[in-house]
N, C-alpha and C positions, 0 to 999 in steps of 0.2 A: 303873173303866170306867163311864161312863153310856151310853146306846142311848136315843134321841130315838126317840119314836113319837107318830104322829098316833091320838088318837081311833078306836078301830074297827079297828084294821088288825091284821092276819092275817100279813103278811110272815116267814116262819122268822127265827129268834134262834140263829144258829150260834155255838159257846163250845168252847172246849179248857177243860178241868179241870185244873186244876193243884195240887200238893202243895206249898202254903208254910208248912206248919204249925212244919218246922225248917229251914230258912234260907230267905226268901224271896226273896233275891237269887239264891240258884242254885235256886229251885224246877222244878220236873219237871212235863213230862205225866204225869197218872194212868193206870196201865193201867186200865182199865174193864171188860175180857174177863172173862165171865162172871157181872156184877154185874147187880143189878139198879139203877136211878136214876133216883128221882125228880125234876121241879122243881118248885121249893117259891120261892113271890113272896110277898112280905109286904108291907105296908103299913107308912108308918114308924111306928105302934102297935106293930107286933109281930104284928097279926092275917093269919092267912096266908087268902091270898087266890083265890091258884091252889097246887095240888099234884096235879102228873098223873104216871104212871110213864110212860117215854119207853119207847116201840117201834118198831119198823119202820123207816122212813127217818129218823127221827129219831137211833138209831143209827149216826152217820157212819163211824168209825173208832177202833172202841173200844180196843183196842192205844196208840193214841197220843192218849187224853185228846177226842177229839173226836166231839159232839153238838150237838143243835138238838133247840129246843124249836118245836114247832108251834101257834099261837095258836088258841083258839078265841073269835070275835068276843066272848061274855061275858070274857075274860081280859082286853079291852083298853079296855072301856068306862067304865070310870071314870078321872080327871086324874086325877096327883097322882105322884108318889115312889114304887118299891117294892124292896124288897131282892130280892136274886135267891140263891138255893144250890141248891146241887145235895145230893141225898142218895144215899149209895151203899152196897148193902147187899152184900159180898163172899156167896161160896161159901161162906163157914163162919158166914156170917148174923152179921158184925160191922157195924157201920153208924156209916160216918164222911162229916161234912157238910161241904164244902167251899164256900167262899165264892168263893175265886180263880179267876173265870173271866174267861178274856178268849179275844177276836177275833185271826182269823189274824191279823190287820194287825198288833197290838197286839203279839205276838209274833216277829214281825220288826222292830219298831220295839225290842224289848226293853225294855217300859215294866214298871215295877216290879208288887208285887200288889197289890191296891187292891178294897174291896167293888164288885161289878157293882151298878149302879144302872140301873132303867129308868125312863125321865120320859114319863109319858102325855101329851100336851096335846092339847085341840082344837081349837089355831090357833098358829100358828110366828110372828106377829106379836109 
């Protein structure tokens, strides 16, 4: 998945989590209930760049894999490439980092797993 953002924008980043660690063809919503879960954007260096723990509305529908991360205008000000995961720390404090996230859309369309990619730019010419 890539997500196109302009320079500076703030617009929510809606994503289901998903388990494609053991077959990625039949992967699963994660339940999310009672986790905690970070987003973690990286640079394609490696160097992470944003890492916020998600609360409040951001929390869409933990049962069925689904949140949104909420931008804060430093989050989107620099171009360029950035990796996206999710870090998820259960009730017995085990922490598994998933990569596989995708868009409602993306899941009705049944598009396989694929790293989430967001592409900063600032100008769509």
């Amino acid at each position: 998945m890539r997500k196109y953002m302009r320079q500076n924008d703030t617009i929510p980043l809606p994503m289901i989590v998903y388990d494609a660690t053991d077959d990625p063809v039949q992967a699963s919503p994660v339940d999310l209930s009672g986790a905690t879960i970070k987003f973690i954007m990286r640079d394609t260096g490696g160097t992470v760049v944003v890492e916020a723990t998600l609360a409040g509305t951001e929390l869409v529908d933990l049962s069925n894999g689904s949140i949104r991360y909420e931008w804060e205008a430093a989050d989107t000000d620099t171009v360029g490439d950035f990796h996206v995961e999710v870090e998820v720390t259960d009730s017995d404090s085990f922490i598994t980092t998933y990569w596989d996230l995708r868009t409602a859309q993306e899941v009705a369309d049944d598009e396989p797993p694929r790293p989430f990619i967001v592409t900063i730019v600032d100008d769509f010419a």
